[in-house]
Residue, then its C-alpha position, 0 to 999 in steps of 0.5 A: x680207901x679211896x674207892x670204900x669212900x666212893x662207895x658210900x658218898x654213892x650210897x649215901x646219894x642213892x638214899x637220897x634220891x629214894x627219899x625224895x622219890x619217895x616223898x615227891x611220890x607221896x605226896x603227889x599220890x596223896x594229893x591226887x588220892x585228896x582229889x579223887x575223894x572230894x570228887x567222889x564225895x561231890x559225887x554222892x552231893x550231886x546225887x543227894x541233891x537230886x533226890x532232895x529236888x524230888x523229894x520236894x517236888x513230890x513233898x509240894x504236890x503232897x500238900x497241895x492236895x492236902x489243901x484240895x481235900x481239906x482246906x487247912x492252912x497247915x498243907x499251904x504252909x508246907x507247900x510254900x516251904x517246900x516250894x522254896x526248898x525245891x528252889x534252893x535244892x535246884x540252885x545248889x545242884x546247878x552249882x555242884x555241876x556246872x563242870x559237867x556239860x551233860x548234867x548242865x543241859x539235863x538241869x537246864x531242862x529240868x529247872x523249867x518244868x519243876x518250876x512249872x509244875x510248881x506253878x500249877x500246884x499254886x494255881x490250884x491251890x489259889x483256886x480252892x481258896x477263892x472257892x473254886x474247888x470244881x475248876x481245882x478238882x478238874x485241873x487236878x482230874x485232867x492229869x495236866x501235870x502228869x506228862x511233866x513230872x514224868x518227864x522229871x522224873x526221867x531226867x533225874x534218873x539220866x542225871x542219877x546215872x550219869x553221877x553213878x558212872x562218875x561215882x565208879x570212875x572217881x572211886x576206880x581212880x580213888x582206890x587206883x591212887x591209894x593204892x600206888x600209894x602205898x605200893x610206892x611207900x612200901x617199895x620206898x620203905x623197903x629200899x630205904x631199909x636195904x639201904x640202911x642194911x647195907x650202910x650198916x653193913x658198911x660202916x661195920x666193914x670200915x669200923x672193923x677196917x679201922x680197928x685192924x688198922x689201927x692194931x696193925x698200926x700199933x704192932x707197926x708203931x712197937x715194932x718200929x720204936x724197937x728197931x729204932x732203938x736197935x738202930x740207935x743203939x747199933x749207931x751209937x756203938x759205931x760212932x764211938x767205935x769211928x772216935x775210938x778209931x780216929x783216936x787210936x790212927x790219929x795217936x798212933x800217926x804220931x809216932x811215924x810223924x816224930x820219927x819222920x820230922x827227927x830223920x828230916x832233921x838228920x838229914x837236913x844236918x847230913x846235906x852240909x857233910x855231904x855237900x862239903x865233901x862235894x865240894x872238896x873233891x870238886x876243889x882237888x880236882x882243880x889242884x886247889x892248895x890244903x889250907x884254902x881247903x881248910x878254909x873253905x871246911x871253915x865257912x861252908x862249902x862253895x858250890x857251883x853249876x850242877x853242885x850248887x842246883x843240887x844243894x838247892x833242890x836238896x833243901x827244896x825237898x827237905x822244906x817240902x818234907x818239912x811243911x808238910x810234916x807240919x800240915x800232918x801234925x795240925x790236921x792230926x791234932x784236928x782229929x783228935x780234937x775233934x775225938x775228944x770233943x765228940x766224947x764229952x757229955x754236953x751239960x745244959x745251963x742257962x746262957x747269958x748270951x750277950x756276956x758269952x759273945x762280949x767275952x768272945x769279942x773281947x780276945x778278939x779285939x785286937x786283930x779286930x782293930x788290925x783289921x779295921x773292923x767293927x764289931x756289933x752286938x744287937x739284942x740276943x735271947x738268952x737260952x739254956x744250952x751247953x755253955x762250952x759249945x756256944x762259946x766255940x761255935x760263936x769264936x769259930x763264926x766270929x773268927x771266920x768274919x774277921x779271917x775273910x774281910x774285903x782287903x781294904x774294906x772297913x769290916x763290919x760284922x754284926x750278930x743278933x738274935x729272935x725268938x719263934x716258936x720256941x726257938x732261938x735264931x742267932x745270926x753272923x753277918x759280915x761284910x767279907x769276900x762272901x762264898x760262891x753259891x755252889x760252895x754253900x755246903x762245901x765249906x761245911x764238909x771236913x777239910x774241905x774249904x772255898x775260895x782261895x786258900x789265901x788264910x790258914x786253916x784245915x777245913x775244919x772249923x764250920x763241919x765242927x761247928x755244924x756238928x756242935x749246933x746238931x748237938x744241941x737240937x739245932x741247925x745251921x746254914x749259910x746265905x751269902x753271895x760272892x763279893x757281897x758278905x755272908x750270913x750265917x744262921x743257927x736256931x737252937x732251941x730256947x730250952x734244951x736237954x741233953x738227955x736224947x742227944x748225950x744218949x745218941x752221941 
């Protein structure tokens, strides 16, 4: 996926560049194409202008001997005209070249011979006015002006040429810049079309990825709701097989338990026969007299030295058997306990929580006044959840808050509660003996406790409780430090169904 999206971020950067190649080169070769036509055009101006000086040149001399040979003053008017147009036309084309040095110097000579030549047309003409036709006639038969005008006529045709020179230089340079042109627009079109084949290309590669991915996910998707309804159903059938298990051991211990607590019984009566024969023969021995035998039967045997150690360490190990009968049984009927609150279905209801946890402060009341321990209350959301465990998981916290206040100490506890997110956040806070940090998540593993085992208890309570609030759709954990007390935090969802979790118990 990574490299595809390389690849195209390429691809895209390669279009790019093309474009703008191709429009910089566009323009730049339009933009010069532009130039080499107006020079061509100007060119064809230059020319034009030469001709139009020739022709006016040649338009004077016309009506000057019009004007000779007839008098009239229609060939004066079309000498004058024509001799101001001739300047115009030399003006203009000293204008049009003056980026050109060889057309400057062949102007620069020409201008003054047409202006020459023109006043010669002039006098001539003056003369015939004035009635002097002969000297007219013979300015006219000498040719004076004939040297002159070939001489025009020469540089006209240099001037010509050169602009026909420039005229095939600028045309070769005009169809040269058109011509890459539109090799660089067809090139670049033809790249730009590749281009896009090849996004097309791409994006159908990474459409039809797609497609066959999100197939693929869909199979995944089904094939993973299907195994994991297996799972649940294979964990749901081990759980209730462990509860049934730990039913059926802890039921069953029972029976050997009773049989063991009645025998220790037994034995603890036989220890008084025993000790008192031991005592009796001991007594015989010293030659003792029968009625202070009968004596002795009366009020209990009297031992001494090794006799007396024994019975001690006889009823030693018989309170050994019997504190230990009596730890068994607890944790027994912790078990199953622990099994019938793990088969009962949790049913949601919507909870008065503040009422739950002042009913809950109520029956604890006096051993919270034994303990010199005030109990608080702040504000608490209320939330719909299973009535039975909140009731046990808050006695459990609460208990544990009184159980392991600082000796000493005025207790303070306090539980409040907040909302976010669609969770309630209920928190016990104490001012207790606190819990090491490396015992965090020891204190919620079964019958496994920290600290000093100084209060009773089978380690049961805070994994009971952690797997209550599990349960209900929520967790738990612990802030606390040694010696500086302990909060508890548990968040349960503000609404709570039962349905996911009743099925998965």
């Amino acid at each position: 996926m990574r490299r595809r999206a390389i690849g195209q971020g390429l691809l895209l950067a390669a279009g790019l560049v093309v474009l703008t190649v191709i429009s910089a080169g566009s323009v730049h070769l339009v933009n010069k194409a532009r130039e080499d036509a107006r020079s061509v055009v100007h060119t064809v101006e230059v020319e034009n202008q030469i001709a139009l000086a020739q022709l006016q040149l040649r338009r004077a001399e016309s009506a000057q001997r019009g004007y000779l040979s007839t008098l009239r003053q229609d060939f004066q008017a079309d000498f004058e005209d024509a001799a101001s147009q001739l300047t115009a036309a030399l003006t203009r084309l000293s204008q049009l070249i003056t980026d050109n040095p060889v057309q400057r110097r062949l102007i620069d000579e020409m201008m003054p011979l047409s202006n020459q030549r023109i006043e010669e047309f002039r006098n001539t003409i003056d003369l015939a006015r004035t009635e002097r036709l002969d000297d007219a006639a013979k300015i006219v038969r000498e040719g004076i002006g004939r040297s002159a005008m070939k001489h025009i006529d020469g540089l006209a045709s240099q001037m010509r040429a050169e602009e026909d020179r420039l005229f095939v230089e600028r045309t070769t340079n005009a169809d040269r810049s058109q011509t890459l042109a539109a090799s660089i627009t067809g090139i670049g079109s033809g790249l730009v079309v590749v281009l896009a084949g090849i996004a097309i290309f791409l994006v159908w590669r990474s459409s039809h990825a797609r497609d066959s991915a999100e197939a693929q996910l869909r199979d995944n998707n089904l094939n993973l709701e299907a195994a994991i309804d297996e799972r649940t159903a294979d964990l749901r059938e081990a759980n209730d097989e462990i509860q049934r298990f730990a039913y059926i051991v802890s039921h069953d211990l029972r029976s050997p338990l009773v049989n063991i607590m009645g025998f220790t019984s037994e034995l603890e009566e036989l220890r008084g026969d025993i000790f008192r024969r031991i005592s009796s023969l001991a007594r015989a021995q010293a030659a003792a007299a029968t009625m202070r035998d009968k004596a002795t039967d009366s009020a209990g045997p009297v031992l001494e030295g090794a006799d007396k150690q024994l019975s001690e360490d006889f009823s030693e190990a018989l309170d050994f058997i019997k504190s230990s009968i009596a730890k068994m049984d607890r944790l027994i009927s912790a078990i199953l306990n622990l099994t019938r609150e793990g088969r009962r279905e949790f049913k949601p209801e919507r909870v008065d929580t503040r009422e739950l946890i002042e009913a809950i402060v109520t029956t604890v009341a006096h051993q919270a006044s034994e303990a010199n321990a005030r109990i608080r209350i702040e504000p608490l959301p209320d939330i719909v959840s299973d009535r039975l465990a909140l009731e046990q998981v808050f006695s459990n916290l609460i208990d544990n808050a009184l159980k392991y206040l600082k000796p000493g100490i005025p207790g303070d506890i306090a539980i409040r509660g907040r909302t976010k997110l669609g969770f309630a956040i209920f928190e016990v806070t104490d001012n207790g003996r606190g819990i090491d940090a490396k015992d965090h998540q020891r204190i919620f593993e079964l019958f496994r406790r920290a600290g000093t085992q100084d209060k009773p208890g089978q380690g049961i309570g805070l994994a009971h409780v952690r797997a209550l609030v599990r349960r209900l759709g929520g967790t738990m954990s612990v802030a606390s430090e040694l010696h500086k007390g302990s909060t508890f935090t548990i968040t349960l969802p503000i609404n709570w169904s039962a349905n996911n979790r009743n099925a998965g118990k």
